[in-house]
N, C-alpha and C positions, 0 to 999 in steps of 0.2 A: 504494500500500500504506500503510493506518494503521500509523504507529510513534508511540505512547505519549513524551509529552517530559515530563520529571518537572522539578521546580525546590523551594528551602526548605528545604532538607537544611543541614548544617551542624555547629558547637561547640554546646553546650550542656553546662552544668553540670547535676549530677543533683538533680532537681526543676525544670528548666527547662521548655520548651514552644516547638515549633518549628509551624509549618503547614505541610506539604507541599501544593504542587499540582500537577496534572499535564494537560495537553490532547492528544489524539488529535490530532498533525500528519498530514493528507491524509484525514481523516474527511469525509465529506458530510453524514451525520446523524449528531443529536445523541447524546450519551453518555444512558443510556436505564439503562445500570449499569455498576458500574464496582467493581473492587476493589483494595486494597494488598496488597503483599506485600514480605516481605524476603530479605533472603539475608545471614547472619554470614559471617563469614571462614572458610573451610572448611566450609561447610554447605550442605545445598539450597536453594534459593529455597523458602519457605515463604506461607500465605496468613495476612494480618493480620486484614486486616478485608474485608467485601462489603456492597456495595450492590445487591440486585434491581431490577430494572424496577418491581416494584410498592413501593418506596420501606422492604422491608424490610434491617433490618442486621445482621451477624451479628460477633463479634468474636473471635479467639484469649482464651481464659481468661487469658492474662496481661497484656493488654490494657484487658480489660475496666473501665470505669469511667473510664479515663485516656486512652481515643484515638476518635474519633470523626471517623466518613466521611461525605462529604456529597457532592451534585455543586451545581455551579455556577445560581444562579439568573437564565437566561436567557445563560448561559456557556456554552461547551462544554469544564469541565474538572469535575475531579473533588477532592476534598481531602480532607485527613489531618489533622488538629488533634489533635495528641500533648503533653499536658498530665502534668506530674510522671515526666517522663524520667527513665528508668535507666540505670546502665551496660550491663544486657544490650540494650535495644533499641539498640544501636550495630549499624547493616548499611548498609547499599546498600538503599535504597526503591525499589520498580517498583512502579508502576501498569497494569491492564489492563482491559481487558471481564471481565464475569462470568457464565459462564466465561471466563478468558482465553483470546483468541488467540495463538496461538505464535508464529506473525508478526506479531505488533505490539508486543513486548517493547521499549521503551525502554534505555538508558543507568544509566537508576535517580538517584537522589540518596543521597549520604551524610550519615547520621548516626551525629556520633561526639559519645556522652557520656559526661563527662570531668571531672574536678577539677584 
């Protein structure tokens, strides 16, 4: 069974810049797409950003401009480059297929931004 391993998570001050990565542990083939998603503290897991098979992206309007998804060049992972952090993007980061699979939910990574 693929389960999603997320990693880059971390402190940051607001206006900092973290990169998440994530790789499909027990995967056979490549990540093909892939998207982020978060979860705040008492909230649902929500979607950030996607990546399609055909190399398009889609972004949450609060996002937009400041976070960008990509997969791995000849990798099999996925990444998050989160540029001029805020205190609201502080959650627990999951990665998944796009659509996600339900079973293959990760651990997530923490981002907490902070002064």
């Amino acid at each position: 069974q693929v389960q999603f391993v997320e990693s880059g998570g971390g402190l940051v001050q607001p206006g900092g810049s973290l990169r998440l990565s994530c790789t499909p542990s027990g995967a056979i083939f490549m990540l093909t797409s892939a998207a982020w998603f978060l979860r705040a503290p008492g909230k649902q897991r929500e979607l950030v950003a996607s990546l399609t098979s055909g190399g398009r992206t889609n972004y949450v309007d609060s996002v937009k401009g400041r976070f960008t998804i990509s997969k791995g060049n000849g990798e099999n992972k996925a990444y998050l480059q989160m540029n001029d952090l805020q205190p609201e993007d502080s959650a627990v980061y999951y990665c998944n297929y796009f659509p996600p699979d339900q079973r293959s939910w990760g651990r997530g990574t923490q981002v907490t931004v902070s002064s």
